[in-house]
Structures are given as C-alpha cells and as structure tokens.
C-alpha positions as CSV (number, residue, x, y, z in Angstrom):
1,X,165.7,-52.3,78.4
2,X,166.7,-52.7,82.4
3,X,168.2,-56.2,81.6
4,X,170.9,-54.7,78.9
5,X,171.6,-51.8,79.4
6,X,175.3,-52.2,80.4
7,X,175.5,-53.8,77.0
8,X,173.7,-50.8,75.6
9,X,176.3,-48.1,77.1
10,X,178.9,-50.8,76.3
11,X,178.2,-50.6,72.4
12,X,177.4,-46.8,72.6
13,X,180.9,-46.3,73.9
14,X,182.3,-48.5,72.0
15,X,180.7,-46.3,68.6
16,X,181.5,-43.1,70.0
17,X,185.1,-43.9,70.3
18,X,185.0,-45.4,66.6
19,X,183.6,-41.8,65.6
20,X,185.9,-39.7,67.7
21,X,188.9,-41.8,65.9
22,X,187.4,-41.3,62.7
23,X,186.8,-37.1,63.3
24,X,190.2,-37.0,64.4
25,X,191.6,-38.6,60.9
26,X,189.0,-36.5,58.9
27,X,190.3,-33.4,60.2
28,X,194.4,-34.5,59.8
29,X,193.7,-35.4,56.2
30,X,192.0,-32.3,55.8
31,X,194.9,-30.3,56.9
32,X,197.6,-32.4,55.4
33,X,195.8,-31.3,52.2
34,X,195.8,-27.8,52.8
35,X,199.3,-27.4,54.0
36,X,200.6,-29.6,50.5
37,X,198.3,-26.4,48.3
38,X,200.6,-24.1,50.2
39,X,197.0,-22.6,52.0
40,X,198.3,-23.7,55.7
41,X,200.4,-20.9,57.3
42,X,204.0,-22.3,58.0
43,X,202.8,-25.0,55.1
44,X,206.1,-26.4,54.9
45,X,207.6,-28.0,51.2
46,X,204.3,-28.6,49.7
47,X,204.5,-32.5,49.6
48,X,201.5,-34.0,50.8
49,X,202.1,-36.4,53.9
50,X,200.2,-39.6,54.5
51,X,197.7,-38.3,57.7
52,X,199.2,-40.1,60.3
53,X,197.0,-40.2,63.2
54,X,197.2,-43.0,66.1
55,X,194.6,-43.9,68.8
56,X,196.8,-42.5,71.5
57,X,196.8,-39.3,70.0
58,X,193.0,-38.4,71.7
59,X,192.9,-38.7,75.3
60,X,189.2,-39.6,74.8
61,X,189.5,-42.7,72.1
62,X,191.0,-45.1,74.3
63,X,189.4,-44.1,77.6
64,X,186.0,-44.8,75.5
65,X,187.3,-48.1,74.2
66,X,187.9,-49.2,77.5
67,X,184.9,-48.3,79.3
68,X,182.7,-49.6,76.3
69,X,184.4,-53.1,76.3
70,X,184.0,-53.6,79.9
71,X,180.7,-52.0,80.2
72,X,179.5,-54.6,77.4
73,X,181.0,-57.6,79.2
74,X,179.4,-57.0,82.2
75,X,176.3,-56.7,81.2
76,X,176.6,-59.8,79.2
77,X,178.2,-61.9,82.0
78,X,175.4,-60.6,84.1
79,X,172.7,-61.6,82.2
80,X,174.4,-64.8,81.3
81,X,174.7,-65.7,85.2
82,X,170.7,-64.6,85.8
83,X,169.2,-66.6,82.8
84,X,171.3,-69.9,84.2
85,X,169.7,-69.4,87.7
C-alpha cells in the first residue's frame, strides 16, 4: 500500500471527478425536463433543451482531474525509478 499510494489518490481523484461531472449532468437533465412539463417556475416555452453541461461549469471537476493525473504519474514514475535501482 506505501509503494502506490500516489497512484491510489491519483485514480481516486481521477473517479471522483468522473462522478461530480456525471451528478452535475444528472441534475441539468433533470431540470431541463421539468421546466419543458411547465413544473419549473419561470419554465420558459415548454421545449425541452438538450442538457448542456461542460467541465468548466464545476469549479471542482477540473481541479480533481488535474490533481488525479498528476498524482497518478508520480507515483508511477516513482516506482518506476525505485524498481530500476
């Protein structure tokens, strides 16, 4: 466990990103549906909208991302320089 866990964090980070994402675009579709039944105050027209939701949006997604990917590569450069000493 002491030997990866930078690659652990890495992929943990890496997931919980991925779900944060994926709560975020749960929730817009939810409410795109609600506001085309007309159940959404100010619902608009009642057309329902294609959820539109980009990474950016969630000033935790990409933060996550980042600090997974490098977490992840430095605990497998690491081990990668111990084994070949």
């Amino acid at each position: 466990m002491k030997g990866r866990f930078y690659e652990i964090i890495g992929i943990i980070f890496v997931i919980f990103s991925a779900v944060l994402y994926t709560l975020e675009r749960c929730a817009n579709w939810i409410s795109s549906g609600l506001s085309a039944q007309g159940l959404a105050a100010f619902s608009g027209n009642g057309t329902l909208s294609e959820p539109w939701v980009d990474p950016k949006d969630n000033i935790f997604v990409i933060p996550f991302l980042v600090i997974g990917i490098v977490a992840f590569l430095y605990g497998f450069f690491r081990n990668f320089i111990n084994r070949s000493h």
